[in-house]
C-alpha positions as CSV (number, residue, x, y, z in Angstrom):
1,X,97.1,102.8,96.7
2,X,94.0,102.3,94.4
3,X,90.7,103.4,95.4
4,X,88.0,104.7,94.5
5,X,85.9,107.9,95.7
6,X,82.1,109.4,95.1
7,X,80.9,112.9,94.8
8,X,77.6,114.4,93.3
9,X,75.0,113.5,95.4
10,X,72.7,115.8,97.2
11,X,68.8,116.5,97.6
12,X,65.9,117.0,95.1
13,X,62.4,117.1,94.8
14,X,60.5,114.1,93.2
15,X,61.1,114.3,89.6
16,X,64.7,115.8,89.9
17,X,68.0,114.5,88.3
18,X,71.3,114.5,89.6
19,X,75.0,113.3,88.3
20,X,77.1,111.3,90.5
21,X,80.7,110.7,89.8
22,X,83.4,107.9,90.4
23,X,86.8,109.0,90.5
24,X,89.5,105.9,90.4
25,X,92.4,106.8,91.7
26,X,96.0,105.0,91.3
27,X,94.8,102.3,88.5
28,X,93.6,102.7,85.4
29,X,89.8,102.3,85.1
30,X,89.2,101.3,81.6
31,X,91.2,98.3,83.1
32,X,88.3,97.7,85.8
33,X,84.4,97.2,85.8
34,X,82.4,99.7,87.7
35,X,79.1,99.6,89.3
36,X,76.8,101.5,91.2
37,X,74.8,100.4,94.5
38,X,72.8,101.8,97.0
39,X,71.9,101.7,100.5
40,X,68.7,103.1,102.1
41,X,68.0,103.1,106.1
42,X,67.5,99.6,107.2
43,X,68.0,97.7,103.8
44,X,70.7,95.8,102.1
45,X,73.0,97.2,99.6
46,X,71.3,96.7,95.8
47,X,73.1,96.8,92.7
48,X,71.8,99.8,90.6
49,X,73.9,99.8,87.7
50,X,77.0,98.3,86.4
51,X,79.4,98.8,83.3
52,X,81.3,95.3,82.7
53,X,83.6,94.2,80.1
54,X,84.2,96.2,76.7
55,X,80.7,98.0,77.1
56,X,78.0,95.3,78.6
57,X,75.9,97.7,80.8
58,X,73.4,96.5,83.1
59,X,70.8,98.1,85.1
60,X,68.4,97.0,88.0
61,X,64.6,96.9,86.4
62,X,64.1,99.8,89.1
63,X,65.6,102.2,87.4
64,X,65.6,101.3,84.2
65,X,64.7,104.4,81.7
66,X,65.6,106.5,84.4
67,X,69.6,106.2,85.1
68,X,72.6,105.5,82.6
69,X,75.5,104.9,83.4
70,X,78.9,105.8,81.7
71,X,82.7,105.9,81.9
72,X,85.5,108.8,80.6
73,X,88.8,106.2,80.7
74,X,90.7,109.9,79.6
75,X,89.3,110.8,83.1
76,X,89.4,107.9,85.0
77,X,85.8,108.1,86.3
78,X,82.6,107.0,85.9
79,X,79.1,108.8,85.9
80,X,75.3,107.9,87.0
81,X,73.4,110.0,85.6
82,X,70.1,110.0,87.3
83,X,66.4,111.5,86.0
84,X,63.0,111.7,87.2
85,X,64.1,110.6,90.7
86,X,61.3,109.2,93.0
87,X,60.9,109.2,96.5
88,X,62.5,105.4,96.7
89,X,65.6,106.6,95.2
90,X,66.8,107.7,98.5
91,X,70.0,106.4,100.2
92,X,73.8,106.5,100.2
93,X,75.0,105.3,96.7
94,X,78.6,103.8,96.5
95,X,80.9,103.1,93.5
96,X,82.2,99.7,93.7
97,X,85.4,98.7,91.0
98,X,86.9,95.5,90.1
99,X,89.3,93.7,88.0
100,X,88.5,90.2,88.2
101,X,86.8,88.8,85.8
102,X,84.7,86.4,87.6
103,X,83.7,89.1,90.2
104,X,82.2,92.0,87.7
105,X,80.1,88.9,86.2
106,X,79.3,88.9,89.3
107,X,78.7,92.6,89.6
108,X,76.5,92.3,86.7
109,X,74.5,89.9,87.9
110,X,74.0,91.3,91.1
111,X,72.9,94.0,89.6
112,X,70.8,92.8,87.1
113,X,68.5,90.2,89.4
114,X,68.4,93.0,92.6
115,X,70.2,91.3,94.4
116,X,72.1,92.6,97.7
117,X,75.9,93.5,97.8
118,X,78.4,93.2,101.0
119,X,81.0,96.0,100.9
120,X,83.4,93.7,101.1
121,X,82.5,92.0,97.7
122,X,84.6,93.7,95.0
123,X,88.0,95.4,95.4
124,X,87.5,98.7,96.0
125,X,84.4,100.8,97.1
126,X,83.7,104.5,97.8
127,X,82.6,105.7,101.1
128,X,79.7,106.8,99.4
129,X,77.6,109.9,99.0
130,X,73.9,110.5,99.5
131,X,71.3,111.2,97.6
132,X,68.3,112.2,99.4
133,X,64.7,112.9,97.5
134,X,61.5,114.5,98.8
135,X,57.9,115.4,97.7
């Protein structure tokens, strides 16, 4: 059964960088779009990043010059790369794949206006993995 799975996060000091990594397992994900949310204490899921289409990347004005997203297809994962981490980067950060066509405009979208994301939204999500930054 496809799904999908996180791993990379951890803790840092202010300034930090870590890589997290999507693994897809049991489809192929240059057939899918990928995105990356995430989920601090006691707010909504936010789009943070999201790799649509043939290459159409998107990233929330948040984090913009700070993350980048990417995908190895020879690997079947995907990778946010993230730099100069601030305190508000905290949270549990979930990979979130699709194959409709309708839904990773959506994706994008969502991720692009900073808007919020139920986990049942797209097809397949992570259970997540946290990132957690301090001073």
């Amino acid at each position: 059964q496809a799904h999908v799975a996180e791993s990379g996060g951890g803790s840092v000091q202010t300034g930090g960088s870590l890589r997290l990594v999507c693994t897809v397992f049991g489809v192929n994900s240059s057939d899918l779009c990928i995105g990356w949310f995430r989920q601090a204490p006691g707010k909504e899921r936010e789009g943070v990043a999201s790799f649509v289409g043939g290459g159409t990347i998107s990233y929330a004005d948040s984090v913009k010059g700070r993350f980048t997203i990417s995908r190895d297809p020879a690997k079947n994962t995907a990778y946010l790369e993230m730099n100069n981490l601030k305190l508000e980067d905290t949270g549990m950060y979930y990979c979130a794949a699709e194959s409709r066509f309708p839904e990773c405009i959506r994706m994008q979208t969502t991720v692009i206006v900073g808007a919020s994301a139920s986990a049942t939204e797209f097809q397949f999500w992570g259970k997540g993995t946290q990132v957690t930054v301090s001073s």
